[in-house]
C-alpha positions as semicolon CSV with decimal commas, in nm:
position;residue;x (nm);y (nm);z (nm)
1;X;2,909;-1,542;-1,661
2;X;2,864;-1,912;-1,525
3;X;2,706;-1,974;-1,223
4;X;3,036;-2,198;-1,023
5;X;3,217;-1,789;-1,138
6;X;2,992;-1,591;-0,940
7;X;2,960;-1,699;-0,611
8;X;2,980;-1,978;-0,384
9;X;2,832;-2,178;-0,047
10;X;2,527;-2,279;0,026
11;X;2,334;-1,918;-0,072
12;X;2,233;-2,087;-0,402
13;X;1,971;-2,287;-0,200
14;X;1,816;-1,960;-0,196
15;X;1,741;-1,934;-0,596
16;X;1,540;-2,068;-0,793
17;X;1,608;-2,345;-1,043
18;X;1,474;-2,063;-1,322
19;X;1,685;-1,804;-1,184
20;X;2,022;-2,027;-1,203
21;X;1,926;-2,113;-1,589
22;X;1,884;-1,819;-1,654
23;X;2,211;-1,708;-1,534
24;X;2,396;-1,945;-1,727
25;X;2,160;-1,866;-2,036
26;X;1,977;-1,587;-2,096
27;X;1,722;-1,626;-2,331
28;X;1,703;-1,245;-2,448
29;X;2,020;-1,143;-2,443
30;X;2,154;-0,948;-2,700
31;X;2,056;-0,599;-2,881
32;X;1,803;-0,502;-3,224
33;X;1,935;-0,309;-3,478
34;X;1,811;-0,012;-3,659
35;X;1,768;-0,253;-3,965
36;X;1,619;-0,538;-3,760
37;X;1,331;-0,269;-3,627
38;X;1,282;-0,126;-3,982
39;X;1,224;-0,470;-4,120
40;X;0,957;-0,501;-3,807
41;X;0,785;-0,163;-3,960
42;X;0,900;-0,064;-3,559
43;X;1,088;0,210;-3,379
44;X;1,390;0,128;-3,164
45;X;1,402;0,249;-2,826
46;X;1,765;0,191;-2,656
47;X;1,719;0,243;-2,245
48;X;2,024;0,252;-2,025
49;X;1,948;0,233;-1,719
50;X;2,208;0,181;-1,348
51;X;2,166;0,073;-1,028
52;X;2,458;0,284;-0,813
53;X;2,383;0,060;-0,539
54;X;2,534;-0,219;-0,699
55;X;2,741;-0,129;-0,946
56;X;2,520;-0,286;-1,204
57;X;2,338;-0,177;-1,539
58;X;2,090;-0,286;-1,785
59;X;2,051;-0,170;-2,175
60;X;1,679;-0,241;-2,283
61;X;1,614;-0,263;-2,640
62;X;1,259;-0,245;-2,783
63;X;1,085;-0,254;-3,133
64;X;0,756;-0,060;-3,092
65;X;0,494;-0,099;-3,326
66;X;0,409;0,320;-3,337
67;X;0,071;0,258;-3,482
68;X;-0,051;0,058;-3,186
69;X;0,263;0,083;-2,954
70;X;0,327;-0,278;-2,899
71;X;0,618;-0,384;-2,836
72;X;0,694;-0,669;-3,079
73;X;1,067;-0,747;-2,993
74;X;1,268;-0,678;-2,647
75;X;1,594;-0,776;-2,609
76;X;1,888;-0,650;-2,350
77;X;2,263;-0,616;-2,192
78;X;2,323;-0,610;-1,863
79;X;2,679;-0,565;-1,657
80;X;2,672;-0,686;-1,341
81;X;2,611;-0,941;-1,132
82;X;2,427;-1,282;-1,201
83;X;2,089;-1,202;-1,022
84;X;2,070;-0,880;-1,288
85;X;2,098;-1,084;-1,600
86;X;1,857;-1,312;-1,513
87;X;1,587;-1,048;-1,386
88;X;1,640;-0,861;-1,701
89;X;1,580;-1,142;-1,915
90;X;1,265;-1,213;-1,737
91;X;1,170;-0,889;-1,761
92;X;1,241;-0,805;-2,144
93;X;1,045;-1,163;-2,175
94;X;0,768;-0,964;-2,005
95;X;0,750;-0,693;-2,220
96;X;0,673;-0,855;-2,556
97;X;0,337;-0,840;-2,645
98;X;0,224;-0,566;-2,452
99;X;0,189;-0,228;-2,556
100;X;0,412;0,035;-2,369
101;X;0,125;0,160;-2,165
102;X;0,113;-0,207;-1,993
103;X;0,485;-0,243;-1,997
104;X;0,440;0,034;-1,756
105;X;0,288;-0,143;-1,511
106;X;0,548;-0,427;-1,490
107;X;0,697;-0,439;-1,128
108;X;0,944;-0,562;-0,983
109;X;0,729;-0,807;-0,779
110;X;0,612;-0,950;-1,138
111;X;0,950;-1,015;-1,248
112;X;1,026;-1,174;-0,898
113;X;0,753;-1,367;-0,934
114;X;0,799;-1,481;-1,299
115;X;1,139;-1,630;-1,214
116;X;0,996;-1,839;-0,909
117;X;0,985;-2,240;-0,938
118;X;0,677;-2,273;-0,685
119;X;0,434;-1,966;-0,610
120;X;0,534;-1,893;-0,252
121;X;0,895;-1,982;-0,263
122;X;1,065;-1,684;-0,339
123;X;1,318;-1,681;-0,691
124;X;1,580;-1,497;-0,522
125;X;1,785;-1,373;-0,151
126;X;1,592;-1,056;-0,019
127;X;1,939;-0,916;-0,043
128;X;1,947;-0,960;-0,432
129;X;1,593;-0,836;-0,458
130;X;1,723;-0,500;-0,573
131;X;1,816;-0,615;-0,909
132;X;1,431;-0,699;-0,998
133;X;1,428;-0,286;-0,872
134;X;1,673;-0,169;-1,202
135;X;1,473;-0,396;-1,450
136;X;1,149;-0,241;-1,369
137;X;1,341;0,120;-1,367
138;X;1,472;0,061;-1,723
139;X;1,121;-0,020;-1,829
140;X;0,987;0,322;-1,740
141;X;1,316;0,459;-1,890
142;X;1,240;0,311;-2,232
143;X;0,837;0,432;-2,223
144;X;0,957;0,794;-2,111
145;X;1,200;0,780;-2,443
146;X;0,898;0,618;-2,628
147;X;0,658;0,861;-2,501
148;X;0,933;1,176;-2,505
149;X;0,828;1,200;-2,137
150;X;1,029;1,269;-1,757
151;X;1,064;0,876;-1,646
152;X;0,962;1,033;-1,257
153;X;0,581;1,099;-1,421
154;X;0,530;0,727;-1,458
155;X;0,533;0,722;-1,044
156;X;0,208;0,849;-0,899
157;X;0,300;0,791;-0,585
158;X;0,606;0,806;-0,360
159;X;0,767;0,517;-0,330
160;X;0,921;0,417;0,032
161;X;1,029;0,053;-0,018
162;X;1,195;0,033;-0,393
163;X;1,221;-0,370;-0,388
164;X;0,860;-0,432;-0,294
165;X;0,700;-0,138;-0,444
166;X;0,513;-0,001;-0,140
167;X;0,387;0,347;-0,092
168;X;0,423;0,552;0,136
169;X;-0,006;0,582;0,166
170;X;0,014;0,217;0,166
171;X;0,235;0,227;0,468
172;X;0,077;0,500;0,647
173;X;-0,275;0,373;0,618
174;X;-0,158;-0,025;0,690
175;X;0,021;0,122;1,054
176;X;-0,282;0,283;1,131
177;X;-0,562;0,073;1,074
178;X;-0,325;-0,245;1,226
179;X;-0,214;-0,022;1,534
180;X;0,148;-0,126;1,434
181;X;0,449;-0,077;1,680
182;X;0,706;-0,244;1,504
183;X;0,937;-0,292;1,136
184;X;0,880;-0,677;1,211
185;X;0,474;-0,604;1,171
186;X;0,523;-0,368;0,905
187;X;0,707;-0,622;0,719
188;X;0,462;-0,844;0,759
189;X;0,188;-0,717;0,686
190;X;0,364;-0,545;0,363
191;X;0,656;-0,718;0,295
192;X;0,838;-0,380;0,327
193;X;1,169;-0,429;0,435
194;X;1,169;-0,793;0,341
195;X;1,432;-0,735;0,087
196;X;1,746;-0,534;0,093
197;X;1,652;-0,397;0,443
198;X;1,759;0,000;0,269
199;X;1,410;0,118;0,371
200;X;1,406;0,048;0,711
201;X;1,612;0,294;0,875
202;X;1,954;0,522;0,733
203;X;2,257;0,371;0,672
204;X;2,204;0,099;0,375
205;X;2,276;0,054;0,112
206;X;2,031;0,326;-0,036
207;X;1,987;0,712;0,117
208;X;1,573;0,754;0,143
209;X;1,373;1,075;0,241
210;X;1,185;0,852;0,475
211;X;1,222;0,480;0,660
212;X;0,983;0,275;0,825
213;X;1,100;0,376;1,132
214;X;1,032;0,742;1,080
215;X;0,697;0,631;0,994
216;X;0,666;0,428;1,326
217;X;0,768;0,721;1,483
218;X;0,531;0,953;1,309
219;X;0,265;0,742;1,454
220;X;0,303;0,750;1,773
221;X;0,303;1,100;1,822
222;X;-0,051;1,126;1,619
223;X;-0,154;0,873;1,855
224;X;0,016;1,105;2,152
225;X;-0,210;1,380;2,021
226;X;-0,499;1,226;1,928
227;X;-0,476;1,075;2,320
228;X;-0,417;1,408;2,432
229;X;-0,772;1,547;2,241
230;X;-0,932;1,248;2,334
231;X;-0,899;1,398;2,728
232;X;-0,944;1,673;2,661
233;X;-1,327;1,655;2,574
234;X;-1,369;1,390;2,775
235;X;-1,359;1,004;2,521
236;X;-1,133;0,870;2,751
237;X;-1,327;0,885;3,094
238;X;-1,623;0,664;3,173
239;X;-1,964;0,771;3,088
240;X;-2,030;0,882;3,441
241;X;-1,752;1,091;3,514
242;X;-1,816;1,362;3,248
243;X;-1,940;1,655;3,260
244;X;-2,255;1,744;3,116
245;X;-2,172;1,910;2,796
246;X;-1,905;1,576;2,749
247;X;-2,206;1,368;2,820
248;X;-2,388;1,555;2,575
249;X;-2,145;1,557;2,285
250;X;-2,072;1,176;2,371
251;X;-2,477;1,060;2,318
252;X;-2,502;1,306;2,027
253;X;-2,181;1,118;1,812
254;X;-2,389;0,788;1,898
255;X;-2,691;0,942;1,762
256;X;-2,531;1,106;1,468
257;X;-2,331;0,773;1,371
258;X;-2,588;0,491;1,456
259;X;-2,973;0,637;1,505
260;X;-3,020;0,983;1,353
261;X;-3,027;0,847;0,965
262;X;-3,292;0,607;1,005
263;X;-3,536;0,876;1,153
264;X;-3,425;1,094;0,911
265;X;-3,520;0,847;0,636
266;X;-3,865;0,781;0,795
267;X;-3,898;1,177;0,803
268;X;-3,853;1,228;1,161
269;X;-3,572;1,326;1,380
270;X;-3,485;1,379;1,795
271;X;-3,264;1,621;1,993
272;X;-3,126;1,595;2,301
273;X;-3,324;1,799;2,572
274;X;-3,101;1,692;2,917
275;X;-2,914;1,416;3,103
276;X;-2,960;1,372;3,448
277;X;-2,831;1,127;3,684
278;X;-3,091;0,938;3,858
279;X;-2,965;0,704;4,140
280;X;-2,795;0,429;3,948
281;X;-2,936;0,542;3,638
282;X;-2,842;0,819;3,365
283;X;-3,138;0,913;3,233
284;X;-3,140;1,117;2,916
285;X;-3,444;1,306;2,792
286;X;-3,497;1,308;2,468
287;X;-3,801;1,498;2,251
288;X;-3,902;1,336;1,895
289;X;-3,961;1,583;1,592
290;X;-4,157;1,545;1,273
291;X;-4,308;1,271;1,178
292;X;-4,144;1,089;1,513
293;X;-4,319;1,337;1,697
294;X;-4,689;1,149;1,828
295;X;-4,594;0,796;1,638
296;X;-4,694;0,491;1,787
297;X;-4,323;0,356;1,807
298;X;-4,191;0,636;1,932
299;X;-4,273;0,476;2,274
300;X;-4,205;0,148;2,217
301;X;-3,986;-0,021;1,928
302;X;-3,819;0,299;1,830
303;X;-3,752;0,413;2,224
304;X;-3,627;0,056;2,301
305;X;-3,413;0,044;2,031
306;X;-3,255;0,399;2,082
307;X;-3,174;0,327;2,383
308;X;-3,025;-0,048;2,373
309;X;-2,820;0,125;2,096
310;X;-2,667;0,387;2,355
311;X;-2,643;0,090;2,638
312;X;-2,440;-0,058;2,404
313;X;-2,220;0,191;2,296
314;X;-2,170;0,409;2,591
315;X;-2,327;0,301;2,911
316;X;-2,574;0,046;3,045
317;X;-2,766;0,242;3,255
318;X;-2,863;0,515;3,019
319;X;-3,253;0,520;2,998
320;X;-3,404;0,717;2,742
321;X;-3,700;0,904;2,851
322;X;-3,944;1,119;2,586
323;X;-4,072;1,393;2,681
């Protein structure tokens, strides 16, 4: 199908000079025989593989080497759409030379990438960035075939945005460690939802089990809860307002997480004997043990450092005072 056939305007500003060659000709196109893979000493492995969302599909065609599964000839047919042709002959390109196990691990994002002119100018529209999806999906069709395997155990993880392959782990742990409010910063960061948009939230083009802004939402409320803990036993209130036992479960995370492990390793240790307010100061009492216990530093580098270390992380008037 020529390019001037398929569409028109100025959306071919969008592709890349590769992508529009390769419309016009494909350098893979076509199919291998049952002869043409015996005369390889290869078996043939015929994938079909659709995209529903499109209306397009892709035939993959592969001569495998079966004594060290390489794959020494891919070819293909696709029906649809001028995007499709060209990712699928970038992708069967892909495959030769590698053994199935690494065809595996082919993306879309590769084949996106492999059809660019520049590095950071993208090859195609993020609307056409679903066809890159089916050639990647008819290369783990042709390895289940190969391997007489359930395509789905090729995915070890579940999936959330199809065009740029990100997980939903991925997602959750990027939201959280970011503190992100928003699809814009999720896209961003992830380039989730860059594409055909079908992950974001229900009603494109593609029905998912979960969108970005479920996991938005799902995020908030842990942060609702955690919030609601955090009062609870007292994080959220200045040093000064708590309540002893807060007070005392606030210095002993400090101690635990910053002090505790370098006594330890110097055979020593310290617990926590009382905290007392003390005019402006909050004076916490403190008793060494083991080798701590009747060391020379105990009173002077190791006390001052202790307690800068709590000044620091809770409250600047804490003096520590052994007893």
């Amino acid at each position: 199908m020529g390019m001037d056939s398929l569409i028109g305007g100025t959306i071919w500003d969008e592709y890349s000079q590769k992508v529009t060659d390769l419309m016009n000709n494909p350098q893979n196109m076509g199919e291998i025989t049952e002869e043409q893979a015996k005369e390889m000493g290869a078996t043939l492995i015929v994938a079909d593989f659709g995209a529903e969302s499109c209306g397009d599909a892709v035939r993959l065609y592969w001569a495998v080497d079966p004594k060290t599964d390489k794959i020494l000839e891919s070819k293909f047919k696709s029906f649809g759409c001028g995007t499709a042709i060209a990712s699928s002959d970038t992708m069967a390109e892909l495959c030769k030379g590698k053994t199935v196990d690494e065809a595996v691990k082919i993306t879309n994002i590769d084949v996106e990438k492999a059809m660019r002119d520049t590095p950071d100018t993208p090859a195609v529209p993020p609307q056409k960035m679903h066809c890159s999806v089916m050639a990647y999906d008819v290369i783990k069709k042709a390895a289940a075939q190969y391997k007489g395997v359930d395509m789905e155990s090729f995915e070890e993880e579940i999936i959330v945005c199809e065009c740029a392959r990100v997980s939903l782990s991925t997602l959750r742990e990027v939201i959280r460690l970011n503190d992100l409010t928003t699809v814009e910063q999720i896209t961003d960061y992830t380039k989730a939802g860059a594409f055909c948009k079908s992950c974001i939230r229900p009603g494109g083009h593609e029905e998912k089990d979960i969108y970005l802004v479920d996991l938005l939402e799902e995020y908030e409320k842990e942060k609702i809860a955690t919030a609601a803990d955090a009062s609870a036993s007292g994080e959220n209130l200045d040093f000064a307002q708590m309540t002893v036992v807060q007070k005392l479960k606030t210095v002993d995370k400090v101690i635990d997480e910053n002090i505790r492990q370098m006594l330890i390793m110097d055979g020593g240790d310290m617990e926590i004997l009382d905290i007392k307010e003390n005019g402006q100061h909050i004076d916490i009492y403190i008793r060494y043990l083991g080798a701590c216990n009747g060391c020379a530093s105990s009173s002077t580098g190791t006390l001052f450092a202790i307690e800068n270390i709590l000044k620091e992380k809770i409250d600047e008037n804490i003096r520590v005072l052994p007893i």
